[in-house]
GUDOFI-780785 format. One record per atom (N, C-alpha, C): residue in three letters; x, y, z. Coordinates in steps of 0.05 Angstrom, whole numbers, plus 5000, padded with zeros to 4 digits. Layout:
N
ALAXYZ;...
This chain:
134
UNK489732144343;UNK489932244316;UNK492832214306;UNK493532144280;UNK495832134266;UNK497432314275;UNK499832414269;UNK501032654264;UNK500932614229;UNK500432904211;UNK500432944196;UNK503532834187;UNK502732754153;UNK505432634144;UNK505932974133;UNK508833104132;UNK509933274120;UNK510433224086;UNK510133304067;UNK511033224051;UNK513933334027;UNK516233324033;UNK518433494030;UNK518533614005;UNK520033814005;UNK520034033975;UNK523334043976;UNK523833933953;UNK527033983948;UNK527034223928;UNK529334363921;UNK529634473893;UNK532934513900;UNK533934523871;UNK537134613864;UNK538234893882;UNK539334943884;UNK541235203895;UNK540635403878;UNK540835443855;UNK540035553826;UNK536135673830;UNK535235423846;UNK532335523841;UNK531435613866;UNK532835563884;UNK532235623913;UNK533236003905;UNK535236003897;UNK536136363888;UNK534336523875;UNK534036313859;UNK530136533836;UNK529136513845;UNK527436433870;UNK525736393881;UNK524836593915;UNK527036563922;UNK528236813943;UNK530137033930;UNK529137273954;UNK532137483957;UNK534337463968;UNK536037553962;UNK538537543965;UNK538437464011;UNK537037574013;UNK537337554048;UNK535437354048;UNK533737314039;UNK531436964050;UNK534036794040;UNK535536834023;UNK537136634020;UNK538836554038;UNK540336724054;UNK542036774074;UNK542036714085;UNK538736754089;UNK537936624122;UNK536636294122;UNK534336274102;UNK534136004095;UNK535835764082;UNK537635844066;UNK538935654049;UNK541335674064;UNK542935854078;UNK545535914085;UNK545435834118;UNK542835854134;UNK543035924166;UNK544636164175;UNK543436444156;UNK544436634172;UNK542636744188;UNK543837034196;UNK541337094214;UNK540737394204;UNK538337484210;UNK537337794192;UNK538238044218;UNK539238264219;UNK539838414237;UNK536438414254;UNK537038474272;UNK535538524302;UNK533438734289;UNK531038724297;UNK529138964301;UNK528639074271;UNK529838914246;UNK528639014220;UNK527338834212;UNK525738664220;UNK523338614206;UNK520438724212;UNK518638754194;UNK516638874201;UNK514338704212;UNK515038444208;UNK513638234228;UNK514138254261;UNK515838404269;UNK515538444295;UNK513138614308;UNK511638764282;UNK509838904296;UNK506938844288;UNK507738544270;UNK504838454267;UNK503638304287;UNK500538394287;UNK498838334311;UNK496338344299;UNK496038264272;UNK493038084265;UNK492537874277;UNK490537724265;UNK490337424269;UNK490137294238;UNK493037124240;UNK493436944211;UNK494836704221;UNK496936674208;UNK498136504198;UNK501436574195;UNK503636494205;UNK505536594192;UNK507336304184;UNK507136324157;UNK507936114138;UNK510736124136;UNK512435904132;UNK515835894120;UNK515736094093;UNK517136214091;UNK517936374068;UNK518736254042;UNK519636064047;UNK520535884019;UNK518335714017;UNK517635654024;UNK515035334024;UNK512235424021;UNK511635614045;UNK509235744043;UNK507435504068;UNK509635334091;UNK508135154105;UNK508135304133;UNK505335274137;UNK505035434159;UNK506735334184;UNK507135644203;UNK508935484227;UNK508235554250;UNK507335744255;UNK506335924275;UNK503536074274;UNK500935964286;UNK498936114286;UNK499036344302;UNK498536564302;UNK498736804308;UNK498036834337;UNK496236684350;UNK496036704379;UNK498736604392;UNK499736434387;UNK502636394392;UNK504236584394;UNK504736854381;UNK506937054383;UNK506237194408;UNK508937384412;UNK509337484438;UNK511837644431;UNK512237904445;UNK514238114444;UNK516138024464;UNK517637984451;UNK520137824464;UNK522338024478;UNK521938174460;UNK524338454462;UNK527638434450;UNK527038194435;UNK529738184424;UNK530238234399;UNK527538344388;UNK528538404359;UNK528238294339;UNK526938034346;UNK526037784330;UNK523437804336;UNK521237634314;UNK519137534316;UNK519937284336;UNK517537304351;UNK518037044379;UNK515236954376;UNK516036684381;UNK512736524396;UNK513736404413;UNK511136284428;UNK512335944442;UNK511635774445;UNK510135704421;UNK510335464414;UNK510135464384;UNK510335144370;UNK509435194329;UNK507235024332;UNK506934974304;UNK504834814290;UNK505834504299;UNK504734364302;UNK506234104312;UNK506633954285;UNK509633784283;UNK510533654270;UNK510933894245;UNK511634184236;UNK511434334215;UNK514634484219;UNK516234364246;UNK518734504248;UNK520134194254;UNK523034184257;UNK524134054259;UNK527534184274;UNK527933974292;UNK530534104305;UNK533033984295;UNK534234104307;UNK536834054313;UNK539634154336;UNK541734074341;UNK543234204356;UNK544834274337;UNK545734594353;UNK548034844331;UNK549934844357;UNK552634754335;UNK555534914359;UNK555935064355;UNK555635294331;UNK556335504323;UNK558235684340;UNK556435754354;UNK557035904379;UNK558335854400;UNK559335494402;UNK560435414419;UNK558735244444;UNK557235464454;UNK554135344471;UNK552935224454;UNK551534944463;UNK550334834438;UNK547035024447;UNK545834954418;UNK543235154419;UNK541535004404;UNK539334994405;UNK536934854392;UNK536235044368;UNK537434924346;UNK537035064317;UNK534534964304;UNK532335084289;UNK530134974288;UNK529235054255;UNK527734834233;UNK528034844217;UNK524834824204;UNK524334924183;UNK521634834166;UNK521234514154;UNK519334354166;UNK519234074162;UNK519334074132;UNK517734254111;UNK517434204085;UNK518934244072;UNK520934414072;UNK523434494046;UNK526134474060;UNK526334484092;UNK528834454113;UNK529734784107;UNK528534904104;UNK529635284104;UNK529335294140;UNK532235414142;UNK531735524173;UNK530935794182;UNK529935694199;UNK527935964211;UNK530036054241;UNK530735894255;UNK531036044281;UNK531935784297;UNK532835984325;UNK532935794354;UNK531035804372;UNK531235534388;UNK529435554412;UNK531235564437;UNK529435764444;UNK530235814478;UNK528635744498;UNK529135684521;UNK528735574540;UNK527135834572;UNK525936124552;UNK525736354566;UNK523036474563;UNK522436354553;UNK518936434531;UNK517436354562;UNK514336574558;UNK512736524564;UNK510736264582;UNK509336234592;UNK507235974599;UNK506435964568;UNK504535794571;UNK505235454578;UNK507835404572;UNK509135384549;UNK510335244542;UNK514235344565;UNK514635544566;UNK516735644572;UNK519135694555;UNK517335624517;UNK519535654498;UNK519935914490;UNK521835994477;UNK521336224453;UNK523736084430;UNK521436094406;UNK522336054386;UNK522336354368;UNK525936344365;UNK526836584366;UNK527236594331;UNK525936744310;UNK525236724289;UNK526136924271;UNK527836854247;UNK528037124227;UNK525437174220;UNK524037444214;UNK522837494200;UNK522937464173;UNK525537454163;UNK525737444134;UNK525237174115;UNK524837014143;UNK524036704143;UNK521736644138;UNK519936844143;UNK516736804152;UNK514636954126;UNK513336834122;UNK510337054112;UNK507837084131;UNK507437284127;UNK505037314145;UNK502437234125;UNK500537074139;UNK497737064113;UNK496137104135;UNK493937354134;UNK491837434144;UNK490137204149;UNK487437334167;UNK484537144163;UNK483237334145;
């Protein structure tokens, strides 16, 4: 089977701001990060969907998450071909910075500490994410 083609969403700086709050901005348009333990997606445990916040492209089906204990929404693994990487020096240690295929808003890093199968955790702002029910 193919990999699905992504199909990209640009907008201005101007419309990316009307469009988000002041903190999706921060964190999507800027690569910041949301303080530890305040999102309330850490304690969701339906079964949905948790979509990019700017785009609305899904990234993480909900069997995927896991209580990581760090404060963040965690999975380990995404939707295939719906994130996109990169390496961050930020910090000096390089780190696997990881992004939304459709609009490039960043979501988070991957670590190398997560769970079976995969052994990832993709370490996620909440402020990044929507949750959409079944």
């Amino acid at each position: 089977m193919a990999d699905e083609k992504i199909e990209k969403v640009t907008a201005s700086d101007a419309e990316w701001k009307k469009r988000l709050s002041a903190e999706q901005y921060d964190v999507l348009r800027e690569e910041g990060t949301e303080r530890p333990f305040t999102s309330p997606l850490n304690e969701e445990k339906h079964q949905g969907i948790f979509a990019c916040a700017g785009c609305a492209l899904p990234l993480f089906p909900s069997k995927y998450k896991f209580d990581s204990g760090t404060g963040w929404p965690s999975f380990y693994d995404s939707i295939h071909g719906h994130v996109e990487t990169r390496t961050d020096y930020k910090m000096i240690i390089p780190r696997t910075e990881y992004h939304c295929a459709r609009c490039g808003g960043h979501q988070g890093h991957i670590f190398e500490d997560g769970p079976a199968p995969t052994g990832l955790r993709y370490c996620n702002n909440g402020v990044a994410l929507k949750f959409i029910g079944e």
